[in-house]
ZADO-1210 file (C-alpha; in nm, 4 decimals, padded with zeros to 6 digits):
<atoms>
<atom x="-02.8120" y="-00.7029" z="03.4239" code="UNK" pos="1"/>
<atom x="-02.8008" y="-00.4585" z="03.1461" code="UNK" pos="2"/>
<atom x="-02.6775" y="-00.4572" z="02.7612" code="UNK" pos="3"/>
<atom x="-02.5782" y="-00.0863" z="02.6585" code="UNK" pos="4"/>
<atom x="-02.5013" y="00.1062" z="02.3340" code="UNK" pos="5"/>
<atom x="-02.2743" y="00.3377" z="02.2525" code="UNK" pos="6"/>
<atom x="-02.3825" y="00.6615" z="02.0974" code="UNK" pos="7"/>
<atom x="-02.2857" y="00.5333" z="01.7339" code="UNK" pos="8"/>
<atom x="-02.5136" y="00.2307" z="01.7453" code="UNK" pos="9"/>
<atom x="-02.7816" y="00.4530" z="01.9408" code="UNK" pos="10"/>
<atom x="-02.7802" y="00.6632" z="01.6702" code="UNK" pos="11"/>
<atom x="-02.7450" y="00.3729" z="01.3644" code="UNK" pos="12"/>
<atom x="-03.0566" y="00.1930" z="01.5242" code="UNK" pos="13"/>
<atom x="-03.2952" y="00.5362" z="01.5961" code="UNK" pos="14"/>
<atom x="-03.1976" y="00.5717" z="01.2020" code="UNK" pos="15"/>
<atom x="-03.2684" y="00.2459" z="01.0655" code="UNK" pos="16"/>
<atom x="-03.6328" y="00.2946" z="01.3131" code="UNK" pos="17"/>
<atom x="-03.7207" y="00.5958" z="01.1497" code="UNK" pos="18"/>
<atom x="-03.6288" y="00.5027" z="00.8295" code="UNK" pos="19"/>
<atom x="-03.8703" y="00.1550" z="00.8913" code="UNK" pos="20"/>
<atom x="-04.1365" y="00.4130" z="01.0377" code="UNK" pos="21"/>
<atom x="-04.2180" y="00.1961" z="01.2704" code="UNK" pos="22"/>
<atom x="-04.1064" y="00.0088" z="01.5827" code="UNK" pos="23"/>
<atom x="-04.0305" y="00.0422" z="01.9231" code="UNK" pos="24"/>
<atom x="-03.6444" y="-00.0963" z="01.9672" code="UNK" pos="25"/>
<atom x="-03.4255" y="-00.3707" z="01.8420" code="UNK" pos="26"/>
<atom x="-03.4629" y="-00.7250" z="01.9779" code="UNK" pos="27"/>
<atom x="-03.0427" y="-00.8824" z="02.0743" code="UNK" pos="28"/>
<atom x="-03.0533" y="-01.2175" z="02.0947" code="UNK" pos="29"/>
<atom x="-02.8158" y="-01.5872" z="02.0502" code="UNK" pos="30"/>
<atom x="-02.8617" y="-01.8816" z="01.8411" code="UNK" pos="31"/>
<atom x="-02.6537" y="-02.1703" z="01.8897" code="UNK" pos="32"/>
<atom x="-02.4307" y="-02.1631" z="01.5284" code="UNK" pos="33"/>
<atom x="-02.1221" y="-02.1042" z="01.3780" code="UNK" pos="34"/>
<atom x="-01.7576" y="-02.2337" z="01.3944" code="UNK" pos="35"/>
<atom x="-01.7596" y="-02.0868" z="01.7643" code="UNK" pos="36"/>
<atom x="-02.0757" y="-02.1895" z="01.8608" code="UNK" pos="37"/>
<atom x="-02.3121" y="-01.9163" z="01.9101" code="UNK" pos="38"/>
<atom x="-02.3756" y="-01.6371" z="01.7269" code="UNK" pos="39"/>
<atom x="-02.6097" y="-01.2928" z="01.7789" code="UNK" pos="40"/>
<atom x="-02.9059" y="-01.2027" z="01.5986" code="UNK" pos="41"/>
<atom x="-03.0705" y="-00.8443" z="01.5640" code="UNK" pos="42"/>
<atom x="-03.4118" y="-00.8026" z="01.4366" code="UNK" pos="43"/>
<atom x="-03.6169" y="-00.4698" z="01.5274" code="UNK" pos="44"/>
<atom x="-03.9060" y="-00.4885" z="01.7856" code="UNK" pos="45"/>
<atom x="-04.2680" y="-00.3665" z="01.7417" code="UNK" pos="46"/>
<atom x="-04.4023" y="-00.4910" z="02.0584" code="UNK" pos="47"/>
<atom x="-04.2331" y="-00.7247" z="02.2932" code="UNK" pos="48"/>
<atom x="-04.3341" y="-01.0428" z="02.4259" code="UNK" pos="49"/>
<atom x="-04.4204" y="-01.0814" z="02.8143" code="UNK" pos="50"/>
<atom x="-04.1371" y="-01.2674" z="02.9330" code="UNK" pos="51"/>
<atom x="-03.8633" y="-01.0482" z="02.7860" code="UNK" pos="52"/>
<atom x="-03.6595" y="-00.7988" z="02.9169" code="UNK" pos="53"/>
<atom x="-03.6090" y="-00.4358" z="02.8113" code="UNK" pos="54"/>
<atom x="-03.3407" y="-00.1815" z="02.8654" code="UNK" pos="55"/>
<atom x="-03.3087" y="00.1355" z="02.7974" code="UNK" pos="56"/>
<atom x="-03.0160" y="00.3157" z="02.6778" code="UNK" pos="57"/>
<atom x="-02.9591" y="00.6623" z="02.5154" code="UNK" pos="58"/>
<atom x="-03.3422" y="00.6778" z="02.4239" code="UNK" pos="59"/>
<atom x="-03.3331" y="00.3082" z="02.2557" code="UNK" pos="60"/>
<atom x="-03.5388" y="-00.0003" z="02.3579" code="UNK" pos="61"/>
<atom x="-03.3255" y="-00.3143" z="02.3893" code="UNK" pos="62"/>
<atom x="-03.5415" y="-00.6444" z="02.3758" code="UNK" pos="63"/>
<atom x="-03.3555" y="-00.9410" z="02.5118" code="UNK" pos="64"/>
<atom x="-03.5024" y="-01.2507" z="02.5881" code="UNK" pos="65"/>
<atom x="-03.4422" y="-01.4401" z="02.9042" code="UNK" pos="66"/>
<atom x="-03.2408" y="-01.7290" z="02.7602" code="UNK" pos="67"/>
<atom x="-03.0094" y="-01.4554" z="02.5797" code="UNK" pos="68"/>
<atom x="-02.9579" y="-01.2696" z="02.8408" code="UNK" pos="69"/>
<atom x="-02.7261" y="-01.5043" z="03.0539" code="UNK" pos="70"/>
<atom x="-02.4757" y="-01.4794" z="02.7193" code="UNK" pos="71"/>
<atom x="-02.5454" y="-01.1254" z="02.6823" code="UNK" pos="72"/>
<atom x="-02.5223" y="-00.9766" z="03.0587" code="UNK" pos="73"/>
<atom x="-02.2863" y="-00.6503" z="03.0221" code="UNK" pos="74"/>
<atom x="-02.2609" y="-00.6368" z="02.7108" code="UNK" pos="75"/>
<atom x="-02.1805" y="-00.2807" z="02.4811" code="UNK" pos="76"/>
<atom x="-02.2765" y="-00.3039" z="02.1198" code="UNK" pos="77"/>
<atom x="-02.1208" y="-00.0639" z="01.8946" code="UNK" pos="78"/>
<atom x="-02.1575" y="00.0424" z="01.5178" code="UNK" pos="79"/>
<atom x="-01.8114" y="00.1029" z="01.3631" code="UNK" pos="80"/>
<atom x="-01.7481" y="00.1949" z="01.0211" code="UNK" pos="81"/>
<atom x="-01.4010" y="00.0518" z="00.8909" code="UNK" pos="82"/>
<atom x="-01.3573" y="00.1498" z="00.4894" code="UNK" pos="83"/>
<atom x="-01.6516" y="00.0521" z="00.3001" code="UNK" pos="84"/>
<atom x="-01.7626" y="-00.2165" z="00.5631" code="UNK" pos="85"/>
<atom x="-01.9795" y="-00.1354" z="00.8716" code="UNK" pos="86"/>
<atom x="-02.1512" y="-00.2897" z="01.1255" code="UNK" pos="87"/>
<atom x="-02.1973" y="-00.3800" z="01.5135" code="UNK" pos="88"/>
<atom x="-01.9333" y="-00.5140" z="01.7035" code="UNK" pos="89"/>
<atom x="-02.0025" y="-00.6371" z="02.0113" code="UNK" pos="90"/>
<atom x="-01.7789" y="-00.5862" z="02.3459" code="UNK" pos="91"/>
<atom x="-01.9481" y="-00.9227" z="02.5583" code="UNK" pos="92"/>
<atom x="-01.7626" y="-00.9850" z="02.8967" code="UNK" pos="93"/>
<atom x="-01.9196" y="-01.3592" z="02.9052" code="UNK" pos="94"/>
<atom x="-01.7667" y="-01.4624" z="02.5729" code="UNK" pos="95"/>
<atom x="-01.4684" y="-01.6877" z="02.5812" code="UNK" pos="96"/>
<atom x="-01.3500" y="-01.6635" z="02.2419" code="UNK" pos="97"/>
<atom x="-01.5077" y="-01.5940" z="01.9130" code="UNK" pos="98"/>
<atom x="-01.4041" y="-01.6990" z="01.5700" code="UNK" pos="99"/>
<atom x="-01.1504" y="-01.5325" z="01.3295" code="UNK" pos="100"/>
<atom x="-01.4392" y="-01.3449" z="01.1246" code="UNK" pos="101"/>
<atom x="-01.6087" y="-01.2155" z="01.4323" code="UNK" pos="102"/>
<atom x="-01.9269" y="-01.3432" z="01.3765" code="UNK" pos="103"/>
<atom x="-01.9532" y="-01.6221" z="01.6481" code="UNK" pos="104"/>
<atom x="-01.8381" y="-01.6500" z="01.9885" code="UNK" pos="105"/>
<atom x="-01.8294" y="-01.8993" z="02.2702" code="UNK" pos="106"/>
<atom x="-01.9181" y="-01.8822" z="02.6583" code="UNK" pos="107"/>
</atoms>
């Protein structure tokens, strides 16, 4: 079980962590919303909680929780930067579809 980064998003999120000055990784996670059903949510990590898991990829802490992690198995985030818009895209082997604007998916 694993969620990985490529070196763009490595390097976005050690930016945005130094730029915060503090923190110790970003937290991936799911919430059940959207047209497709579920949808991810980022938030950065100070310290984190007992039951969750943490990988480590190119130097960065990645905080999933248990209940995320069965959507998120093998996942590959990535930062992309497409004309003035940029963000993470996310390369999930368990998601079945996701909806025309990208921002949900379903299992």
């Amino acid at each position: 079980m694993a969620i990985t980064l490529t070196e763009s998003a490595a390097r976005h999120v050690a930016d945005q962590l130094a730029s915060r000055g503090k923190g110790v990784g970003i937290r991936v996670g799911v919430t059940t919303t959207g047209c497709s059903g579920m949808a991810y949510v980022l938030e950065f990590v100070d310290e984190p909680n007992e039951q969750d898991e943490v990988f480590e990829d190119s130097g960065i802490k990645i905080v999933v929780d248990p209940k995320s992690l069965v959507y998120l198995d093998g996942t590959e985030m990535d930062f992309v930067k497409v004309g003035v818009n940029e963000g993470f895209e996310f390369k999930n082997p368990n998601a079945k579809g996701e909806c025309g604007c990208g921002e949900s998916f379903s299992v």
